[in-house]
C-alpha positions in Angstrom: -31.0 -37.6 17.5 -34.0 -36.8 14.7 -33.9 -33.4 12.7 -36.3 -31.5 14.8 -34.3 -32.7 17.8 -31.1 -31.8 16.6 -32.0 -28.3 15.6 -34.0 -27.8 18.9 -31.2 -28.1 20.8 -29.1 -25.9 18.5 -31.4 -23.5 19.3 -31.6 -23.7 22.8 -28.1 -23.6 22.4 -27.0 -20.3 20.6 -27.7 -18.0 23.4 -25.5 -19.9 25.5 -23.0 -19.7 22.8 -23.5 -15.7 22.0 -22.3 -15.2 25.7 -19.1 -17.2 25.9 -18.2 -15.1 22.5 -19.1 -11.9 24.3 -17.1 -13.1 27.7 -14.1 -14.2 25.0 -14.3 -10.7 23.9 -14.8 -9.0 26.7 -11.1 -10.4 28.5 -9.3 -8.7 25.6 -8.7 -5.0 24.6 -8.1 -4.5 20.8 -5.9 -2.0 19.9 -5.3 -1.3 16.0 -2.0 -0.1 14.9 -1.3 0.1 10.8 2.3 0.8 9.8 4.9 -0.1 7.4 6.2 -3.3 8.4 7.6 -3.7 4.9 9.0 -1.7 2.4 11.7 1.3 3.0 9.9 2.4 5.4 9.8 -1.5 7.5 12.3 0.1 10.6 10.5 2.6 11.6 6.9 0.5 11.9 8.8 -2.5 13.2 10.6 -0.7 15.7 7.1 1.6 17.2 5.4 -2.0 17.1 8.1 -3.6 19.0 8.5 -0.8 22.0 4.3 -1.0 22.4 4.4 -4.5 23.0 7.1 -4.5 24.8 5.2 -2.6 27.3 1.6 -4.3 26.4 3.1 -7.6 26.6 4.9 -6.2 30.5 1.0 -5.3 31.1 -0.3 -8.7 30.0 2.0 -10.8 32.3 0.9 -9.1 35.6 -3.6 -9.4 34.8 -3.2 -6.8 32.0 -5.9 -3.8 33.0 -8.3 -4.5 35.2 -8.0 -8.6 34.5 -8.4 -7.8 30.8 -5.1 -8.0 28.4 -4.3 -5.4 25.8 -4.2 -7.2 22.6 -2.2 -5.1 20.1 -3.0 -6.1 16.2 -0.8 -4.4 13.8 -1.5 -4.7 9.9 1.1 -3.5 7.0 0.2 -0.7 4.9 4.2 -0.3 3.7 3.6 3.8 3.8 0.9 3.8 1.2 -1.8 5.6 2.2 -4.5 4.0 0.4 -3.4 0.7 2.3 -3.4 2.8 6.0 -7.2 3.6 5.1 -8.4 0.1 3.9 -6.3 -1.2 7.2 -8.2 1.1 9.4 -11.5 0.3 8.1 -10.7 -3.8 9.1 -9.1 -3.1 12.6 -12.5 -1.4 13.1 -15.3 -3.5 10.9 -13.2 -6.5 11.9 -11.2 -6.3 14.8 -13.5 -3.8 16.9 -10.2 -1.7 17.7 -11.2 0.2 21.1 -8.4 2.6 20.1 -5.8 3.2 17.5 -2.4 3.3 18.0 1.1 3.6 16.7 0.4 5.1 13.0 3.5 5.5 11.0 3.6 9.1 8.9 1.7 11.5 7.7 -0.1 10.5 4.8 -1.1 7.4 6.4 -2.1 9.2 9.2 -4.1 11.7 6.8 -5.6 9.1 4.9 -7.2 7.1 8.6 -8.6 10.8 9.4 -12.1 10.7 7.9 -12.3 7.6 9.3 -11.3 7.1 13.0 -13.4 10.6 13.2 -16.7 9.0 11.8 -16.6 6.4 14.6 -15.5 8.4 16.9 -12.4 6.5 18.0 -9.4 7.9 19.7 -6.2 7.8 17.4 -3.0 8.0 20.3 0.4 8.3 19.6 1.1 8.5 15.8 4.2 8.8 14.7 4.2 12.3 12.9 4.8 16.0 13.6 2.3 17.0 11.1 0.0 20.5 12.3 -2.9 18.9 10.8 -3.0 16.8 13.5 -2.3 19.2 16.3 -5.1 21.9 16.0 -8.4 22.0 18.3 -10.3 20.5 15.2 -7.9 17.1 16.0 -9.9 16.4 19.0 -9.5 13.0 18.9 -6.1 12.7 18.0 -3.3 12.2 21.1 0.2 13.4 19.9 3.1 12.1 22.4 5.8 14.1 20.3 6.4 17.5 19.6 5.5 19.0 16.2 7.8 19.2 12.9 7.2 22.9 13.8 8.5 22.4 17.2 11.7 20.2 15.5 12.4 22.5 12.4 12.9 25.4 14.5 15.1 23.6 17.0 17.6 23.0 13.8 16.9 26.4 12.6 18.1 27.6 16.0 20.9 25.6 16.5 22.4 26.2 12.9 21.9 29.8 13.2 23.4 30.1 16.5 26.7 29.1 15.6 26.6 31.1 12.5 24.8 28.3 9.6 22.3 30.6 8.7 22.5 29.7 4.6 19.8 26.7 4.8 18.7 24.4 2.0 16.2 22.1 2.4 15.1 18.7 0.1 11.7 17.7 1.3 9.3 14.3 0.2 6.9 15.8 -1.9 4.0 14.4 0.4 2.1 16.0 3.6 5.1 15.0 5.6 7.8 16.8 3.7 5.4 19.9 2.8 5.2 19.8 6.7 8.7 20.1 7.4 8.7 22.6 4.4 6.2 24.8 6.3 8.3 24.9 9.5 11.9 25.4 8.2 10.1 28.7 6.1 8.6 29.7 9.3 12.1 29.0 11.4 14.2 30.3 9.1 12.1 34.1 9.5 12.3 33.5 12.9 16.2 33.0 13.3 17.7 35.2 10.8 18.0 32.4 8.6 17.8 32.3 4.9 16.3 29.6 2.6 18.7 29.2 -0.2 17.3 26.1 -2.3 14.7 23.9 -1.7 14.0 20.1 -3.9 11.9 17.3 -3.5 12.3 13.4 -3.2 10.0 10.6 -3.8 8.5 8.7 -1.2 9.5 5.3 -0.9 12.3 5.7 -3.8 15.8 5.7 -3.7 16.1 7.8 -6.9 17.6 11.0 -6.0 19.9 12.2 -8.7 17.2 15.0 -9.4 17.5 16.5 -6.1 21.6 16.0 -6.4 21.6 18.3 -9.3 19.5 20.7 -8.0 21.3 20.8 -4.8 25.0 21.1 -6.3 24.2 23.6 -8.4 23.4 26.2 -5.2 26.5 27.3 -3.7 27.5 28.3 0.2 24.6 26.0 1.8 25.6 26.2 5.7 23.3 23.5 6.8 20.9 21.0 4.3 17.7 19.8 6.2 16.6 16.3 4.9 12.7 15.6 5.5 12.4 12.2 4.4 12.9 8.5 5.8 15.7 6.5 6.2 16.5 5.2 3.0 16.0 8.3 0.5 17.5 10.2 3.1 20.8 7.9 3.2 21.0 7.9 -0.3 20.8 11.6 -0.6 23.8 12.0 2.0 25.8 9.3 0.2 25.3 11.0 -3.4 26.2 14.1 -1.7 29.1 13.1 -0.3 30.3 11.4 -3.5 30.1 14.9 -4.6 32.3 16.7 -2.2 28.9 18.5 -1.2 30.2 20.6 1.9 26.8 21.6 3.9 26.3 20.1 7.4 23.3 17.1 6.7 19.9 17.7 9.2 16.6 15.5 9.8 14.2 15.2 11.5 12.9 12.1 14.5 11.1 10.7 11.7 13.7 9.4 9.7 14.6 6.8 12.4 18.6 7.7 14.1 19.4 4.1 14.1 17.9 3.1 11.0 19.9 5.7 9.5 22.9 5.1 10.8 22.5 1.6 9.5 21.9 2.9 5.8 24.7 5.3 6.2 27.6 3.4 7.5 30.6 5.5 8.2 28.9 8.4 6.1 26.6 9.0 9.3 29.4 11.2 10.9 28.5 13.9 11.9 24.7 13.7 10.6 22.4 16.4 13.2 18.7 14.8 14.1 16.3 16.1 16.1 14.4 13.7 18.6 11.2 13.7 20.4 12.1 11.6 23.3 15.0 11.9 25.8 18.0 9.3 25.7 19.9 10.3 28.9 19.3 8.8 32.3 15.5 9.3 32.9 13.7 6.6 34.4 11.7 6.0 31.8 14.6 5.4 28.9 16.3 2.6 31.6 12.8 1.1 32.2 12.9 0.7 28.8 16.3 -0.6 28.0 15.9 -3.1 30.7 12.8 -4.6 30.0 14.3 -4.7 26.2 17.2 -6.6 27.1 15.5 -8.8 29.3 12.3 -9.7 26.3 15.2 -9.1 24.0 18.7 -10.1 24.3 21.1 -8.5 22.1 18.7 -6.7 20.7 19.4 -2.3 19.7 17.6 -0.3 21.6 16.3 3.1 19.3 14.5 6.2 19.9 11.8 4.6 17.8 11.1 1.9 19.8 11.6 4.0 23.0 8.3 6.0 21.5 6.3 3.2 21.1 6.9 2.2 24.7 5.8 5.6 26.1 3.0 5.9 23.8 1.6 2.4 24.8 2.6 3.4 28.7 0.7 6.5 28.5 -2.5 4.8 26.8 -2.2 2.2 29.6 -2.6 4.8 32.1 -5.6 5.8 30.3 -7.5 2.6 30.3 -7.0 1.9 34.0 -8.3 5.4 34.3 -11.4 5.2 32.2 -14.6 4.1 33.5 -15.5 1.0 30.9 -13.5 0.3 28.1 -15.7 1.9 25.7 -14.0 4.2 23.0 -16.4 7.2 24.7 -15.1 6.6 28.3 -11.2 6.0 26.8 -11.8 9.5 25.1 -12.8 11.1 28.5 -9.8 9.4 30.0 -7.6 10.5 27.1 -8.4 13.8 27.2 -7.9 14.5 31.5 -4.6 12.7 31.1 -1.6 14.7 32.7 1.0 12.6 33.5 4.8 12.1 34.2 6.1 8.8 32.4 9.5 8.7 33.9 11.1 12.1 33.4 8.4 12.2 29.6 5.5 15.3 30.8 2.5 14.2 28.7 -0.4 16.8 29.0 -3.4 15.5 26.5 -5.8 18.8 29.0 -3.7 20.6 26.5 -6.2 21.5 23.4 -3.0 20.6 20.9 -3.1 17.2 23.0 0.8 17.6 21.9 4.0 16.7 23.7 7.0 19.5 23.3 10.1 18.2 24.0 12.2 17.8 21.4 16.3 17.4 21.4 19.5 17.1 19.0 21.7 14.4 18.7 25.0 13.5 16.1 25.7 10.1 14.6 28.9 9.0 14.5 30.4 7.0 12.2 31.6 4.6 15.4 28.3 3.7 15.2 27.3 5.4 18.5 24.4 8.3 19.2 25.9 10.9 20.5 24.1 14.0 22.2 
């Protein structure tokens, strides 16, 4: 074959390749997720992953939606913000994410904002609590879980009914923790309660002999409220306890139950956390622990992961529901969405587009989750 030949044919050629590219495309729905997969943070990314493709994968196996499978691609941004915006900016330029999914925490949440709005692409089920996210300005943001508001004042209540109304409260000094700062002030009015000393911690560092001094030094604290992830948050306790520090120790779903526990050992007794999904009978929690053991052998099952899997069932729903998979048509589908996913009420007609229920629960240094 001569030169002119050869690129003849190419020619004639590139249309026919253009299609099968389009038709390779067109059999798979991206869905972007960035979260800390490594770091101190790693548990609670890892674990919202690995209940959304738990379910995505469940999809896949029986002609995914509509003969198309969900492809979920997650990228690391270790809980640094500047990494969750540069990650959101490939899973759109690169990837061609029809959604985003799954982000872990507020600033990383914060920092995709500007973005997922200026392409007008629906951002479903992050992990956070934050009100930034829940207000009729967050129109394209779809919040599974109840607010930090909604969780703060279910400690707030709890504590004060059985007569801990001296709080203290050692917040990261981040949107997150200024979040749950915001709704143990507003709580705290609203019970009776009183704020006796607040202190900060670091974001991804284990360095908390600052807020140990502070703390120690304010006497009769009923109940201390933690806003922070696993690892500070563990840390804090076990300094604390070193210290004969004799407060009841709080936190929020955020923090991760089981990753906690993990950090804490036999210092998790008796440890309070407020959750955002259910962990009694409801169909949807032994869905979920079946299909886990089954993919999963031996593997934990956590509240984390259980989020994940409703968050990716409840954006299923919405896909089969939408009429093309175009981010326009997933948004109108997004936003009618009223649905039951096994005993979880998900009302997105809502303007909050924000789920309510929230719960308590105690570790125990068995190891078990007790509610």
């Amino acid at each position: 074959m001569n030169r002119r030949t050869f690129l003849k044919a190419s020619l004639l050629s590139w249309p026919l390749l253009q299609q099968g590219l389009a038709e390779a495309a067109a059999d798979t729905i991206v869905i972007g997720q960035s979260c800390a997969l490594s770091g101190v943070s790693a548990a609670l990314g890892s674990e919202m992953q690995l209940g959304a493709k738990l379910w995505f994968d469940a999809v896949n196996k029986k002609n995914g939606v509509r003969g198309q499978k969900i492809e979920l691609i997650t990228l690391d941004d270790g809980y640094e913000p500047e990494r969750a915006a540069k990650n959101t900016e490939q899973l759109i330029s690169k990837h061609n994410a029809l959604a985003l999914f799954g982000y872990v925490g507020t600033p990383t949440a914060n920092a995709a904002r500007s973005i997922f709005e200026r392409d007008n692409i629906p951002f479903v089920a992050p992990f956070t609590g934050a009100q930034s996210l829940r207000t009729e300005h967050s129109s394209l943001v779809y919040n599974i879980r109840a607010s930090y508001d909604d969780e703060t004042e279910r400690l707030v209540k709890h504590f004060a009914s059985i007569g801990q109304k001296r709080i203290g409260i050692a917040y990261q000094n981040d949107a997150y923790g200024k979040a749950g700062l915001e709704g143990v002030e507003k709580a705290v009015q609203a019970y009776g309660a009183k704020l006796l000393v607040q202190t900060t911690l670091t974001r991804n560092s284990t360095d908390v002999q600052a807020a140990v001094t502070t703390l120690t030094r304010a006497e009769g604290v009923d109940a201390l409220i933690i806003v922070s992830t696993y690892a500070p948050t563990a840390a804090l306790i076990k300094a604390l306890r070193r210290s004969n520090y004799a407060s009841t120790f709080a936190t929020l779903s955020f923090v991760g139950s089981a990753a906690l526990q993990e950090a804490l050992g036999k210092d998790a007794d008796g440890v309070v956390v407020s959750q955002v999904v259910p962990w009694g009978s409801d169909p949807v929690v032994n869905e979920f622990k079946k299909l886990l053991a089954q993919e999963h052998p031996g593997k934990q099952a956590t509240h984390t992961a259980l989020e994940g899997f409703i968050g990716a069932k409840v954006l299923e729903q919405a896909l089969h529901k939408s009429k093309s998979f175009s981010r326009s048509d997933l948004i109108a589908a997004l936003s009618q969405t009223r649905a039951d996913i096994g005993g979880f009420k998900v009302d997105f007609a809502d303007k909050r587009h924000s789920g309510r229920f929230t719960d308590l629960v105690m570790l125990r240094k068995e190891g078990n989750i007790v509610s």
